[in-house]
N, C-alpha and C positions, 0 to 999 in steps of 0.2 A: 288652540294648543295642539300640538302634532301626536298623533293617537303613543307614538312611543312613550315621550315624553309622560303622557296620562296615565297607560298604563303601568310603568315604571312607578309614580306617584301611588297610584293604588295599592301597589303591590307592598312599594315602602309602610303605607299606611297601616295593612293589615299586619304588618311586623309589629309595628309600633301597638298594635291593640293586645299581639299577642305577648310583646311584654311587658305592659302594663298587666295583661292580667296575672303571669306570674310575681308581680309585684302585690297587686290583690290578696293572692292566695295565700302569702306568705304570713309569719306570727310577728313578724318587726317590718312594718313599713318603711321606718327611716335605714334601718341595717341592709334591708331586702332592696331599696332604692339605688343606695352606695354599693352595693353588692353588684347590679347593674352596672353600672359606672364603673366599676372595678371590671368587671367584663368584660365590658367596651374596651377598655383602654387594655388589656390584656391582649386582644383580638387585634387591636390596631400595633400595636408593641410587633406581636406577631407579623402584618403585613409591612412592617415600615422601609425593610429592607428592598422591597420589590416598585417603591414609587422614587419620585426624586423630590428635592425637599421644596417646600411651597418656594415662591419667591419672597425677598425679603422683604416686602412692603405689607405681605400680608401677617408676618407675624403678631405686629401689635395685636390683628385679628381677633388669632389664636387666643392671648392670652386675657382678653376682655371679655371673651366669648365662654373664657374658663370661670372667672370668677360669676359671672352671671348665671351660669347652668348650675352652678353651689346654691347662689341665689332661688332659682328655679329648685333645686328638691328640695332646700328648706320651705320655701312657701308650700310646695304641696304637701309635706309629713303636716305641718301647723293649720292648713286649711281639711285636712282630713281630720286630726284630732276635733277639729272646732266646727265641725258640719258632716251634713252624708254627701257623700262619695258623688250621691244621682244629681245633689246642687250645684258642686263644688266644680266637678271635672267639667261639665256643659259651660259652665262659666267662665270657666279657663282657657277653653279650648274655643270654643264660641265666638270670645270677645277679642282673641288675640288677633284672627284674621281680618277683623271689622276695624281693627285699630293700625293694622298694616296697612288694608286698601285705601286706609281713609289718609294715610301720611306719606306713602312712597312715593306721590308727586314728590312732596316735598324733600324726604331723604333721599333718594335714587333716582328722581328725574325720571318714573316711568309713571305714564299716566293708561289708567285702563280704559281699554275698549267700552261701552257702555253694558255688550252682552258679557265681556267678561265680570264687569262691575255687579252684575244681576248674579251671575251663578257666583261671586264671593258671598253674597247678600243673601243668598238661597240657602247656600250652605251653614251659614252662619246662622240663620233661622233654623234650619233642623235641627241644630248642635244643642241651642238654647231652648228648643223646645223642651228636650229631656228632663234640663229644672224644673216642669211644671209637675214633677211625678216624685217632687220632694216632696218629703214633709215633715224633715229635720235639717235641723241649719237658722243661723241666724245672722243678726245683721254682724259678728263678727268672723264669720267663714263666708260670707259676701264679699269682706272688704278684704279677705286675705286672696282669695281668688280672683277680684279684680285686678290686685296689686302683683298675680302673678302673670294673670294676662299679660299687663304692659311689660314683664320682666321676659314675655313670650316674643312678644312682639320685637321688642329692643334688638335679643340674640337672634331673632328672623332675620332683620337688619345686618347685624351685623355679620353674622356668618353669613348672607346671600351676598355681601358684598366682598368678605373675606375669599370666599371659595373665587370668586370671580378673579379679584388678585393675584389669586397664591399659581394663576395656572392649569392648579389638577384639584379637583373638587374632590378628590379617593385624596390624594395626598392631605390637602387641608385637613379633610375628617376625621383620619388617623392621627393626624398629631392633635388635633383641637381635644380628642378622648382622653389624653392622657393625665394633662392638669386636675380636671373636675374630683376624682378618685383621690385623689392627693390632697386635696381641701375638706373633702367628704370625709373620709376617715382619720385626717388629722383630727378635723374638729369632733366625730364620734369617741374617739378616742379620749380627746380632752375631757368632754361632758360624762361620758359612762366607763371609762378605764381600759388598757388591752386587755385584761382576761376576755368582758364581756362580748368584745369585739370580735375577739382571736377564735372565741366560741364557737358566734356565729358564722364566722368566716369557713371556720372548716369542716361546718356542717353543710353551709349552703352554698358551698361554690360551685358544686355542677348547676342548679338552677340560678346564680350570677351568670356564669359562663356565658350558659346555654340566652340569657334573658340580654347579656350582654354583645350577644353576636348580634340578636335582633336588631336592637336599639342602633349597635354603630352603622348596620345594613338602612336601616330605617332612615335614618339623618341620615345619611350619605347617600343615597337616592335622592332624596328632597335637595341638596346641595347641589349635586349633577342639575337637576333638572333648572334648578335656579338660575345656570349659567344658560340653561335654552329657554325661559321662558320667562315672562315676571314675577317677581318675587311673591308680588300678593296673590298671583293664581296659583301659585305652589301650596302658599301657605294656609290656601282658602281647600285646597284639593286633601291637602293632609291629614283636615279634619276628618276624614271621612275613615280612620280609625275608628271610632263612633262608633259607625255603620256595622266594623269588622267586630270591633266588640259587643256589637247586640246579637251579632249570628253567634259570637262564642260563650256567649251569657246565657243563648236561649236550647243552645243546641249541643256543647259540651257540660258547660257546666249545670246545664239545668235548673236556671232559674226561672220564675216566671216572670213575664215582660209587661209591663202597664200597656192602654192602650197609646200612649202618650211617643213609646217606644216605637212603634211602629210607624206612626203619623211622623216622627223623628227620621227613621230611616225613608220614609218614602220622599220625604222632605230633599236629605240628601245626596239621594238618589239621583234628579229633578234639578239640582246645582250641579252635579258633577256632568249630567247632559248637555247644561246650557253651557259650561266651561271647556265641552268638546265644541264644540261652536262657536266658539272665541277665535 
């Protein structure tokens, strides 16, 4: 993988840990998720002017890629109610690149090198390590996390193939942000009412905003880099959010780390090496 390419991914990835964990920190999961998403798409609303519009083969993309990311938060607010966090996320994120490497022969015609094959495999063992430092969760926050995995995996597929269409991977991203917000708070709205909503909204939209820049930065990194390199070593590179969330777990927020966490990052670490050697 070409050292830009990597550390571009990196970089993306530490976005993505840092807004997840404003997602974390907040008092409504599901509000605080959509709240993102409402950022993102805010952010990309903002940049739309300055790209040209994808090509038109890539739209369908767009809008498969929208209802699937709705998909994607609802599984993870349901797989957080119904398990801990330390089971749930390794599971998700874990299993989604293992099930990409294992099928992009088949969807994309790319077949991996053997050492890239190793550092997807590497990484995905550090990820899944972290489960072992549960010990709340059961078999129905197992089966919600697997079923978002493959919900992970799908929109890998699909938006690494969309962005390759559309042209401009910054183009694709910004418009792929803007449906997901639109599903998300319709159906919040449905379920808990606009006051509730309207509440939260206008308490917590600097930390949307701020949580939504990341996120569309994040994806749109990964996107770019999909058009320079295979999908599954992106997708396998990305996890390494993980990594950025154990340094902000141990070292801002001051939690303490199992030894499980550590043997997790050095794990990692150790994939993301071998995947510079691909």
């Amino acid at each position: 993988m070409p050292l830009d390419v990597l550390f571009l991914v990196l970089f993306g990835a530490a976005l993505h840990a840092t807004w997840n964990a404003i997602v974390k920190a907040g008092t409504d999961k599901s509000l605080d998720a959509a709240m993102v998403a409402l950022g993102a798409g805010a952010v990309g609303l903002f940049f739309l002017p300055f790209v040209p519009l994808p090509k038109p083969e890539a739209w369908p993309f767009i809008f498969v890629s929208a209802f699937l990311q709705f998909a994607y938060f609802q599984l993870v607010a349901g797989a957080y109610r119904a398990g801990d966090i330390g089971l749930v996320y390794p599971l998700m994120r874990g299993t989604a690149p293992l099930l990409v490497a294992m099928t992009s022969g088949v969807v994309l015609g790319e077949h991996l090198t053997v050492t890239a094959m190793i550092g997807v495999l590497v990484i995905s063992a550090g990820v899944l390590t972290l489960a072992f430092e549960s010990r709340h969760g059961g078999r129905h926050a197992i089966l919600l996390a697997l079923a978002n995995a493959i919900v992970i995996a799908t929109y890998t597929f699909v938006d690494g193939a969309g962005a390759r269409a559309s042209g401009n991977a910054i183009s694709y991203t910004l418009w792929m942000a803007l449906l997901p917000p639109v599903l998300l708070f319709s159906w919040a709205i449905y379920r808990r009412g606009t006051t509730a909503v309207w509440t939260h909204v206008r308490r917590n939209w600097a930390r949307g905003l701020f949580g939504g820049a990341g996120s569309i930065a994040s994806y749109g990194l990964a996107l770019w880099a999909m058009t320079k390199a295979p999908v599954a070593t992106v997708a396998a590179l990305r996890e390494t959010a993980i990594l950025f969330a154990l340094l902000i777990s141990v070292f801002i927020l001051k939690e303490t780390a199992s030894i499980w966490r550590y043997v997790a990052g050095a794990v990692i670490a150790c994939g993301v090496l071998v995947l510079k050697l691909a």
